[in-house]
Jmol script that loads the backbone (N, CA, C; Angstrom):
load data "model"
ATOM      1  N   UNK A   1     118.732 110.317  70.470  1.00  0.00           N
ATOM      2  CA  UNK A   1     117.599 110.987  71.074  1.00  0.00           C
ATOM      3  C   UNK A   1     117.917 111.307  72.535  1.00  0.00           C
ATOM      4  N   UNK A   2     117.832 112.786  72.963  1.00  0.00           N
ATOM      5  CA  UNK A   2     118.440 113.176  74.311  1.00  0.00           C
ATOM      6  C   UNK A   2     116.977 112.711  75.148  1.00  0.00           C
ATOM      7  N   UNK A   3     117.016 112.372  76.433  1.00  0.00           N
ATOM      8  CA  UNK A   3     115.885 112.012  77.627  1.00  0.00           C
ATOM      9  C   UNK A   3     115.647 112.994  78.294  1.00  0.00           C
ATOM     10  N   UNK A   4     114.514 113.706  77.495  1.00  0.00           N
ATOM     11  CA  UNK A   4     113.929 114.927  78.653  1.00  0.00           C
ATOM     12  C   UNK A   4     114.922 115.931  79.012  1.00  0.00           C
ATOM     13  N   UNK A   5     115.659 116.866  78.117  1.00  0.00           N
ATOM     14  CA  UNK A   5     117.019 117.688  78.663  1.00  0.00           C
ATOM     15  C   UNK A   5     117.293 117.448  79.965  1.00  0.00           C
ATOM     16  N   UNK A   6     118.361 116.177  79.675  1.00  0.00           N
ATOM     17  CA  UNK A   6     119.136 115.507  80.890  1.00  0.00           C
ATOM     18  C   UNK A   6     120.461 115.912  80.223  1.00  0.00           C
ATOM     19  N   UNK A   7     120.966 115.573  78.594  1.00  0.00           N
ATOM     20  CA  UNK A   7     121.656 115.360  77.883  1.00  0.00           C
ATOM     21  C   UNK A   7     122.013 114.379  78.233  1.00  0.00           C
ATOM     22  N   UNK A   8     121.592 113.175  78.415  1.00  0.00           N
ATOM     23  CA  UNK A   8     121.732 111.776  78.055  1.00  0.00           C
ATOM     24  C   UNK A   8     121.041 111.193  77.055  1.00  0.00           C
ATOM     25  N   UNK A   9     121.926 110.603  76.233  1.00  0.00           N
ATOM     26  CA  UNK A   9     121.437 110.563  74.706  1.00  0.00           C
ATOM     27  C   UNK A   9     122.380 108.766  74.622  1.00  0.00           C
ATOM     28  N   UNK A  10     122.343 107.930  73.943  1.00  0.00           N
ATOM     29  CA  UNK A  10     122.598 107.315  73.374  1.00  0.00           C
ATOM     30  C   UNK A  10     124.249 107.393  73.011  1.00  0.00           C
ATOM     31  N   UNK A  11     125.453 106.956  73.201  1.00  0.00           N
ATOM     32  CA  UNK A  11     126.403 107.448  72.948  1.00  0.00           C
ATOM     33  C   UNK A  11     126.796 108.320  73.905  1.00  0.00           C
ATOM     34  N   UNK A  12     126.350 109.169  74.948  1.00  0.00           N
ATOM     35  CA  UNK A  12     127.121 109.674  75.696  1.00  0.00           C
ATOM     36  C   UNK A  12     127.956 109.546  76.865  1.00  0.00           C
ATOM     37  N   UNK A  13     129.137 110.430  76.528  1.00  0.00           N
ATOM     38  CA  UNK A  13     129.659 109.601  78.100  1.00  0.00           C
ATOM     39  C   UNK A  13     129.512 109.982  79.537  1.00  0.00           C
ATOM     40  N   UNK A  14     129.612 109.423  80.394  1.00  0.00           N
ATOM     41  CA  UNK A  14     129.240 109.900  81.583  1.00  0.00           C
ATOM     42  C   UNK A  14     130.170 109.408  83.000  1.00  0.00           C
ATOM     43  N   UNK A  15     130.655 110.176  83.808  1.00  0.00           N
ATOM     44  CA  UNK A  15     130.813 109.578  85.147  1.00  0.00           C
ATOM     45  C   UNK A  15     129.775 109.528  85.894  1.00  0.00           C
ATOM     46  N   UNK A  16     130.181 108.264  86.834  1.00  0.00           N
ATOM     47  CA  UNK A  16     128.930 107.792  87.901  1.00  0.00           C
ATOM     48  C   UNK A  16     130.095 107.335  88.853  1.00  0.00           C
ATOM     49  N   UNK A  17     129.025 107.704  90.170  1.00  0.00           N
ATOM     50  CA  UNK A  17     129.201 106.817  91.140  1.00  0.00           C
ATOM     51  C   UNK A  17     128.546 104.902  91.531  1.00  0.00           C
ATOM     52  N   UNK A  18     129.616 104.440  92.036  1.00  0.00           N
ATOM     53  CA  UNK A  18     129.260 103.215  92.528  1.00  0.00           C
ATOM     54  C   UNK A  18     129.200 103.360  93.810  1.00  0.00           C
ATOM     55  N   UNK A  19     128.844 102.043  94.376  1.00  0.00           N
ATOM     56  CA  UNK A  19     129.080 101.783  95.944  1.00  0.00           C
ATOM     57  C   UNK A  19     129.807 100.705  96.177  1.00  0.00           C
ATOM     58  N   UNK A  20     130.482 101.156  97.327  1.00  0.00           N
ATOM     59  CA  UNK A  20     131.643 100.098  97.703  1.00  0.00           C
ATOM     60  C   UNK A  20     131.233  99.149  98.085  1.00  0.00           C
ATOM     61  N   UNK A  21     131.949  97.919  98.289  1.00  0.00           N
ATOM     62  CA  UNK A  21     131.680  96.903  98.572  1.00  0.00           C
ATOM     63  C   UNK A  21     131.221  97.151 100.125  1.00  0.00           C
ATOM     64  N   UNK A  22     131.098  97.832 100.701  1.00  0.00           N
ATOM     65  CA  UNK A  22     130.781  97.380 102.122  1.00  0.00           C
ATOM     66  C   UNK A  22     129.659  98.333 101.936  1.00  0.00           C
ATOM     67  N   UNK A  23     129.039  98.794 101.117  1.00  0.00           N
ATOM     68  CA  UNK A  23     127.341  99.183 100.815  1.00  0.00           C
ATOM     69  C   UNK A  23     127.523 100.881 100.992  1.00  0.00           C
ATOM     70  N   UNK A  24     128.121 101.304 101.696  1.00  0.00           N
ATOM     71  CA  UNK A  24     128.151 102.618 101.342  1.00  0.00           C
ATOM     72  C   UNK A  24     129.009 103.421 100.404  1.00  0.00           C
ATOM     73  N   UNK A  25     127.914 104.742 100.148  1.00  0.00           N
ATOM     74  CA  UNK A  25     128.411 105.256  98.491  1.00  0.00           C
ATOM     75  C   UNK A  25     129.757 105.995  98.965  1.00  0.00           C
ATOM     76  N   UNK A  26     130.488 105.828  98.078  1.00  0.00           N
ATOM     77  CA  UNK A  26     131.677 106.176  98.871  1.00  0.00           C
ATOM     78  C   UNK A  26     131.714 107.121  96.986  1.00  0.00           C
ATOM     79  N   UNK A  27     133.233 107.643  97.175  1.00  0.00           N
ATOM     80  CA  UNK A  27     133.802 108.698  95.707  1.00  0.00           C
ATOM     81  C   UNK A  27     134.153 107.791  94.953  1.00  0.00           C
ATOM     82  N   UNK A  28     133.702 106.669  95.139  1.00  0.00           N
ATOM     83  CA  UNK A  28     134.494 105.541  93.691  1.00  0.00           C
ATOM     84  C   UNK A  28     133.742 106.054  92.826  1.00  0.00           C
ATOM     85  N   UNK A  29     134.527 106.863  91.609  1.00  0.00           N
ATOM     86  CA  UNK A  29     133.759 106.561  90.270  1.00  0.00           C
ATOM     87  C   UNK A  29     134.373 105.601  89.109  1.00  0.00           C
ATOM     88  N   UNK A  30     133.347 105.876  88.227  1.00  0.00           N
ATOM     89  CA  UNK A  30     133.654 105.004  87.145  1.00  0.00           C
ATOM     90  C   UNK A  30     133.096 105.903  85.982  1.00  0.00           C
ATOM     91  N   UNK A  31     133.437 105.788  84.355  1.00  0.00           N
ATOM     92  CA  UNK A  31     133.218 106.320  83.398  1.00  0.00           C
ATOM     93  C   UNK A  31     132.968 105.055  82.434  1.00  0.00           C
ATOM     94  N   UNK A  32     132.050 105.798  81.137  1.00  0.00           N
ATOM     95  CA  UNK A  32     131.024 104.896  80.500  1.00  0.00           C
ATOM     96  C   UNK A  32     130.071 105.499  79.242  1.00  0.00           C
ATOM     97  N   UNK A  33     129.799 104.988  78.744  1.00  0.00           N
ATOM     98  CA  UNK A  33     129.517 105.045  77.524  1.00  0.00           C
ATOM     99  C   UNK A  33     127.807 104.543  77.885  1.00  0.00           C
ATOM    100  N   UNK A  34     126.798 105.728  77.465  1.00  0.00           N
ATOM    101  CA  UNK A  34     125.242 105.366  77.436  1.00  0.00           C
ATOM    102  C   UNK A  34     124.981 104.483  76.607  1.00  0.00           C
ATOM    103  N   UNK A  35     124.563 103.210  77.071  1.00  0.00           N
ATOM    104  CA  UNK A  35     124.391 102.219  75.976  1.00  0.00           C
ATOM    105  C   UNK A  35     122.351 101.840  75.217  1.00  0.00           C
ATOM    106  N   UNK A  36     122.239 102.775  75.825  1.00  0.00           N
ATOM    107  CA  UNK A  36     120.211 102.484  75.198  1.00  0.00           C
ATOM    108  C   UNK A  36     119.535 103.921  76.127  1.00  0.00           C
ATOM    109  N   UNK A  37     118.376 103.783  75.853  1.00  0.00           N
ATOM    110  CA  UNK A  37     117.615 105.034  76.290  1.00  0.00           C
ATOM    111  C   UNK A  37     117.101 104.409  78.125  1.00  0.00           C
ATOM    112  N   UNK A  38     116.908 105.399  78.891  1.00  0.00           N
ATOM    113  CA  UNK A  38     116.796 105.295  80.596  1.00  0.00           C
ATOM    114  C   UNK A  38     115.228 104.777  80.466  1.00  0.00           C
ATOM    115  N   UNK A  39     114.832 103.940  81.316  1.00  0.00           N
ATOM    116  CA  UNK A  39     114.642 103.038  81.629  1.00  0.00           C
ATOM    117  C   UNK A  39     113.255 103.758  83.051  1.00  0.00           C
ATOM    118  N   UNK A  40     112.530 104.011  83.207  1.00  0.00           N
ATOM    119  CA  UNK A  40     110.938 104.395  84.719  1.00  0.00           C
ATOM    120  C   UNK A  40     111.173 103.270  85.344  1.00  0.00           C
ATOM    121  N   UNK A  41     111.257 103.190  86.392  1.00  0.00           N
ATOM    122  CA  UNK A  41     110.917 101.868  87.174  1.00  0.00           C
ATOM    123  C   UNK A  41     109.452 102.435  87.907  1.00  0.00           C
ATOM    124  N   UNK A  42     108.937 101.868  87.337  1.00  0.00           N
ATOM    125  CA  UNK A  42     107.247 102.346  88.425  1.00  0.00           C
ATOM    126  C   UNK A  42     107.019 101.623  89.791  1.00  0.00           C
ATOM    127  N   UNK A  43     107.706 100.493  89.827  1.00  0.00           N
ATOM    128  CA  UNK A  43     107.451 100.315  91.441  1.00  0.00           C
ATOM    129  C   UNK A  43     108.741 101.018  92.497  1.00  0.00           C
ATOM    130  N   UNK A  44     110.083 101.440  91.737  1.00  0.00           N
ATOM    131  CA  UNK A  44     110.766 101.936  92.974  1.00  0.00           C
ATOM    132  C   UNK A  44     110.795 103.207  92.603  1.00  0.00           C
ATOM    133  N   UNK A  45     110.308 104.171  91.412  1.00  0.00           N
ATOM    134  CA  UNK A  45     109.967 105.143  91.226  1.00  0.00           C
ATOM    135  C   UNK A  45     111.200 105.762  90.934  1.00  0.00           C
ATOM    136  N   UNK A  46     112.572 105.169  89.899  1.00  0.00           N
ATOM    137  CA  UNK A  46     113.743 105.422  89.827  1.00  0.00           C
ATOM    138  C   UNK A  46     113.694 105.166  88.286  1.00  0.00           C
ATOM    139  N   UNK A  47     114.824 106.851  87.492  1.00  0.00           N
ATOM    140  CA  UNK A  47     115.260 106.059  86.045  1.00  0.00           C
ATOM    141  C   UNK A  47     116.567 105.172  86.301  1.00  0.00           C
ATOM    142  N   UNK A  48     116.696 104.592  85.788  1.00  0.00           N
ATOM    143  CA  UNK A  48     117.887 103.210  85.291  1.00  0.00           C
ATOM    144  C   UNK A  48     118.545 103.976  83.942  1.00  0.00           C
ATOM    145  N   UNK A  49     119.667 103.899  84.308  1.00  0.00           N
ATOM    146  CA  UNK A  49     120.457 104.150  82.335  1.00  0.00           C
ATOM    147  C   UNK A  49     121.203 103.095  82.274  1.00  0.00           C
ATOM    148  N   UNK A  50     121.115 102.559  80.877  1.00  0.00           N
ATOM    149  CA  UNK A  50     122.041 101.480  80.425  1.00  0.00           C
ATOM    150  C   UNK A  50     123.570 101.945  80.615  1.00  0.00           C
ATOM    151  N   UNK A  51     124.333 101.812  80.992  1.00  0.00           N
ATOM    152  CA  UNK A  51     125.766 102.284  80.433  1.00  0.00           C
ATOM    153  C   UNK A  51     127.055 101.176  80.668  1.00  0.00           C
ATOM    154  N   UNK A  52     127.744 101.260  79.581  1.00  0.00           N
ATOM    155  CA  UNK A  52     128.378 100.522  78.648  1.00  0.00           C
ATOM    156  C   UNK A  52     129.914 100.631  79.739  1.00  0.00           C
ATOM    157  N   UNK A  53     130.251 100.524  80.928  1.00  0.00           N
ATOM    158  CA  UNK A  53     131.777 100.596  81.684  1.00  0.00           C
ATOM    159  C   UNK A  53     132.909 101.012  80.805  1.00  0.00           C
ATOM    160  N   UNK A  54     133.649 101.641  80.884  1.00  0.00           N
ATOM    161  CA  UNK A  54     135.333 101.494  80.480  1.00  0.00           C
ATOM    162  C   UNK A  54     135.930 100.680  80.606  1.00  0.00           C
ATOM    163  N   UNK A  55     136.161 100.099  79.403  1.00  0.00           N
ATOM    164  CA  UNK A  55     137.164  98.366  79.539  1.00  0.00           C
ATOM    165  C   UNK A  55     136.475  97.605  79.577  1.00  0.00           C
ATOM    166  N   UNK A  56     135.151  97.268  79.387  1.00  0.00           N
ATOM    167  CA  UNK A  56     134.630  96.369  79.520  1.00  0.00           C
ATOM    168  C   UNK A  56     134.771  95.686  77.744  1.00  0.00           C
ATOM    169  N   UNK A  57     133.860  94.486  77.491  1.00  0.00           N
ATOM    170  CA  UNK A  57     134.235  93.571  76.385  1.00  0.00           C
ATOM    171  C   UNK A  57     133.047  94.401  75.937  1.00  0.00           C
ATOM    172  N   UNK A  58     133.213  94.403  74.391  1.00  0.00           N
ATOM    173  CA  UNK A  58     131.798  95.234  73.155  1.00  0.00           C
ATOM    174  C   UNK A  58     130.473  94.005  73.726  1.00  0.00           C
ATOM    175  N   UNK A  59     130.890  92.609  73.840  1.00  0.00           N
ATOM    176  CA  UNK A  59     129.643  91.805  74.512  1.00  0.00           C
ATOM    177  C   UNK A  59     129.179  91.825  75.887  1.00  0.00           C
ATOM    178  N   UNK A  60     129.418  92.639  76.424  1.00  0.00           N
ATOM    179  CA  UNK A  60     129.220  92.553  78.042  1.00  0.00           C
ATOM    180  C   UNK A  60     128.125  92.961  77.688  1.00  0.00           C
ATOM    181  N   UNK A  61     126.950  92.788  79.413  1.00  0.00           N
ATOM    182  CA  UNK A  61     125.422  93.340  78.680  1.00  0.00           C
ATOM    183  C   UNK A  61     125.972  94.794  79.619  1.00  0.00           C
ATOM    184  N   UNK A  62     125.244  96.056  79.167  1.00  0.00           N
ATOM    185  CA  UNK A  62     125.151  97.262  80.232  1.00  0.00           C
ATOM    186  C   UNK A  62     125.225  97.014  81.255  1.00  0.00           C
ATOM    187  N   UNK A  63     125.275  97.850  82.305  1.00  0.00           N
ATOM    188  CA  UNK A  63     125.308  97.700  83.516  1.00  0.00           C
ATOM    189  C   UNK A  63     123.789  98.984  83.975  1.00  0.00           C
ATOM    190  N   UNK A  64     123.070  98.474  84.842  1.00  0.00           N
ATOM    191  CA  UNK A  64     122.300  99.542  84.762  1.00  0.00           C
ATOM    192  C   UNK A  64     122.259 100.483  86.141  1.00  0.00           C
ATOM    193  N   UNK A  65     122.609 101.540  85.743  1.00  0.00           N
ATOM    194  CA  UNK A  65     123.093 102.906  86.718  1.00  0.00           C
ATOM    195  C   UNK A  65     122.028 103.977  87.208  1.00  0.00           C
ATOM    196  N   UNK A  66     121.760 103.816  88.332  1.00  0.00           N
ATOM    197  CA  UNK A  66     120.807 104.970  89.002  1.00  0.00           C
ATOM    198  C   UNK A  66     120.974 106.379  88.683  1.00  0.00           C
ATOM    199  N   UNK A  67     120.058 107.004  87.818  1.00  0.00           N
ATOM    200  CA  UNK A  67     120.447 108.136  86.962  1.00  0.00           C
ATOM    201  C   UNK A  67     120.841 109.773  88.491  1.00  0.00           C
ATOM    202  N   UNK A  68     120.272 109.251  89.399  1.00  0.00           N
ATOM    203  CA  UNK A  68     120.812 109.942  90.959  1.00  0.00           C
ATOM    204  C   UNK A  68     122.125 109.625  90.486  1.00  0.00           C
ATOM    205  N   UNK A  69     123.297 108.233  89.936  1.00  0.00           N
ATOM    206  CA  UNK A  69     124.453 108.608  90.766  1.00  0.00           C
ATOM    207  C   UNK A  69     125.137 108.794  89.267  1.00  0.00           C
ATOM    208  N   UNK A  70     124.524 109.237  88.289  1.00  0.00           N
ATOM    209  CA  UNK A  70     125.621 109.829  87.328  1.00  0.00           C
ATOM    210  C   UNK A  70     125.416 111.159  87.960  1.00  0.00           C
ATOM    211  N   UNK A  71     127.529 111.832  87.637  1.00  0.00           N
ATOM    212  CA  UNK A  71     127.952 113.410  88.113  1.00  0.00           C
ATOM    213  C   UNK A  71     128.328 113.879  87.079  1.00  0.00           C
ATOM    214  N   UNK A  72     128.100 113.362  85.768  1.00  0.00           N
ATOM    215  CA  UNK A  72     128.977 114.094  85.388  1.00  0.00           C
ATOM    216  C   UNK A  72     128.316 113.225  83.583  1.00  0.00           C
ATOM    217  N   UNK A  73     127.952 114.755  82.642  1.00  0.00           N
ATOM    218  CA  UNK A  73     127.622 114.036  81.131  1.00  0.00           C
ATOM    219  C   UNK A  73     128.266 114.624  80.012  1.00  0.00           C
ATOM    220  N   UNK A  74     128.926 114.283  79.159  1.00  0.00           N
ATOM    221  CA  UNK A  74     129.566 115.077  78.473  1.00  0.00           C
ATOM    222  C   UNK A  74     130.189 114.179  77.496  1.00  0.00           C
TER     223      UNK A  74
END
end "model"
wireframe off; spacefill off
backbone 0.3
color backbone group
């Protein structure tokens, strides 16, 4: 099921940005696998997407990604 023509669907993959360890967003990306449907936060007024890292273990839990810093869905 795609979220509101975002084309984020369940299964898709995506690059995102992280932030560096010293707090600013720097060009580190990372690529990932959508692992569940995005997520309203009503008090910080942000979607969340589950997504599943590259290399990570099939048991790791998601990691949850500020739908601002995915660049990239496909």
């Amino acid at each position: 099921m795609e979220y509101e023509g975002t084309g984020l669907s369940t299964g898709s993959r995506v690059t995102y940005r992280v932030p560096s360890r010293f707090g600013d967003v720097t060009r580190l990306c990372r690529q990932g696998t959508v692992a569940g449907e995005p997520i309203f936060d009503q008090y910080t007024m942000e979607v969340w997407v589950p997504v599943q890292p590259d290399g990570s273990s099939d048991d790791a839990e998601p990691r949850l990604i500020r739908k601002e810093s995915i660049i990239e869905v496909g």
